[in-house]
C-alpha positions, 0 to 999 in steps of 0.5 A, a space after each residue: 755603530 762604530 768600531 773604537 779605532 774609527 769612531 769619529 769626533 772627539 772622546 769624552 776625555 778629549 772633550 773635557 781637556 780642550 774645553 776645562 769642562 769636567 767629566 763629570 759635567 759632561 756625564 750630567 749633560 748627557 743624562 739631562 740630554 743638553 748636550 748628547 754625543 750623537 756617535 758611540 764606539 763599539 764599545 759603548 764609549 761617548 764620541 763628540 760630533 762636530 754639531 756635539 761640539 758647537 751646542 756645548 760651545 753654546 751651552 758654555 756661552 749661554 751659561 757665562 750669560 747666568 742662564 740655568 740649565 733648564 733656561 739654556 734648554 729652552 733657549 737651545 729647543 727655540 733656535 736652531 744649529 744655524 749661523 744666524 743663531 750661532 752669530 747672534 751669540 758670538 756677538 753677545 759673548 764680545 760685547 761681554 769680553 769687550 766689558 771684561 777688557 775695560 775693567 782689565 783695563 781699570 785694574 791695569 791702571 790701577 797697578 800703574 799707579 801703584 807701581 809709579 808711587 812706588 817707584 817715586 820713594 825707591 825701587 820694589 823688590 820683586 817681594 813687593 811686587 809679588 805681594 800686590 799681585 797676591 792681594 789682586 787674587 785675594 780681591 778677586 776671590 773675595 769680592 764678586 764681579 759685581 760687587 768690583 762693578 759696584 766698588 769700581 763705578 762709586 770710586 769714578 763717580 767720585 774721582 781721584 782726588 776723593 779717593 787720594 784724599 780718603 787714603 790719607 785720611 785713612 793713613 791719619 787715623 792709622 798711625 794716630 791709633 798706632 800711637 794710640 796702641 803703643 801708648 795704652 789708651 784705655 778704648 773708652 778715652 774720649 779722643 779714641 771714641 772720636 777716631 773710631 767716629 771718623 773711621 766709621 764714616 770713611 767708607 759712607 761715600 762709597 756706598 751703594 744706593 742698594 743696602 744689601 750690596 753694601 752688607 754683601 761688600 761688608 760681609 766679603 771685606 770682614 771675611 778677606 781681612 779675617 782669611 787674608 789680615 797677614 797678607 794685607 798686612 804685608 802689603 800695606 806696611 810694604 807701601 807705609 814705611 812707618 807701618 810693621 807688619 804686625 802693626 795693622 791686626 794691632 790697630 784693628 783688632 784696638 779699633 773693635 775694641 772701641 766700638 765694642 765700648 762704645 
């Protein structure tokens, strides 16, 4: 037992500062015994050893890896506090980060891209680049890593030029439903009917062998566009010098119409 000015390690609040994790998660660690302080104060207070801190290190790794906290336990009670163990899990946590880097390496492209396009029509304004970076964060809030996996590897099996050309498809049926909108063609005109057909079919490429992912995509899109329709709005129109802002929910919300009377 030691008094509270020379208990050694690291205090349940320095822990949680250094490490992101929560108070609260620490407590529950502790109660369910995954990861113990072995010291305390005179006190009564929790004081992190070093072995303390390398099991929660371990706990972390493991669980980024979607193990459950009692499969993290089991994995823990089977191998010991050694370098072999320590070195086997630093080497799986870098095949993951070097995972991690490809993909910033796609969406870092991606940006480039797009910063080239827009450079090709006329310098952005921080607002444009602002926005695209929103719309990053929204994509990413929304859609699951493995639902981005899922997007990223049909848009390389497909190719670039696959891709442009559904975007100015996309862009086709966009400003003929706009004119559409501005003209007030009833949603049951024949020629709308056959729009909304083609725009229904834009997205079949890019389905996933698997039906549920492609409702779970579904489900996160419709929800994205239902949080978020003012910024993509935003974004798109910022891209689209022919498109206002307020234009797309317009369109979409015409677009449902149609299927809706179809």
């Amino acid at each position: 037992m030691y008094g509270d000015d020379v208990a050694p390690g690291w205090s349940i609040g320095e822990v949680s500062r250094r490490t992101g994790i929560t108070i609260r998660t620490l407590y529950h660690y502790d109660e369910i015994g995954l990861v113990r302080p072995a010291q305390r104060t005179a006190s009564g207070h929790r004081r992190y050893t070093a072995s303390d801190v390398r099991r929660l290190y371990r706990v972390r790794a493991l669980r980024r890896f979607g193990l459950s906290l009692e499969e993290i336990a089991t994995a823990l009670a089977r191998s010991s506090d050694d370098v072999v163990a320590l070195r086997d899990l630093f080497a799986a946590q870098l095949a993951e980060f070097e995972a991690s880097a490809l993909r910033a390496a796609r969406l870092s492209e991606q940006l480039r891209g797009l910063i080239e396009q827009l450079d090709a029509a006329a310098m952005p304004d921080p607002e444009q680049f602002l926005t695209t970076l929103e719309m990053i964060s929204v994509y990413e809030t929304y859609f699951t890593e493995e639902q981005r996996e899922v997007l990223a590897r049909r848009r390389a099996d497909l190719g670039e030029q696959v891709v442009e050309a559904t975007k100015m498809e996309w862009l086709e049926l966009v400003r003929a439903f706009k004119q559409h909108v501005e003209d007030g063609t009833p949603v049951d005109d024949p020629a709308v009917r056959d729009l909304a057909a083609r725009w229904e079919t834009l997205g079949v490429p890019y389905a996933s062998p698997d039906p549920q992912a492609n409702d779970r995509i579904a489900a996160s899109t419709a929800a994205l566009w239902r949080d978020h329709k003012d910024e993509v709005s935003r974004g798109v129109s910022n891209q689209v010098e022919w498109l206002a802002p307020d234009d797309l929910p317009k369109i979409m919300e015409y677009v449902d119409r149609v299927r809706q009377a179809r």
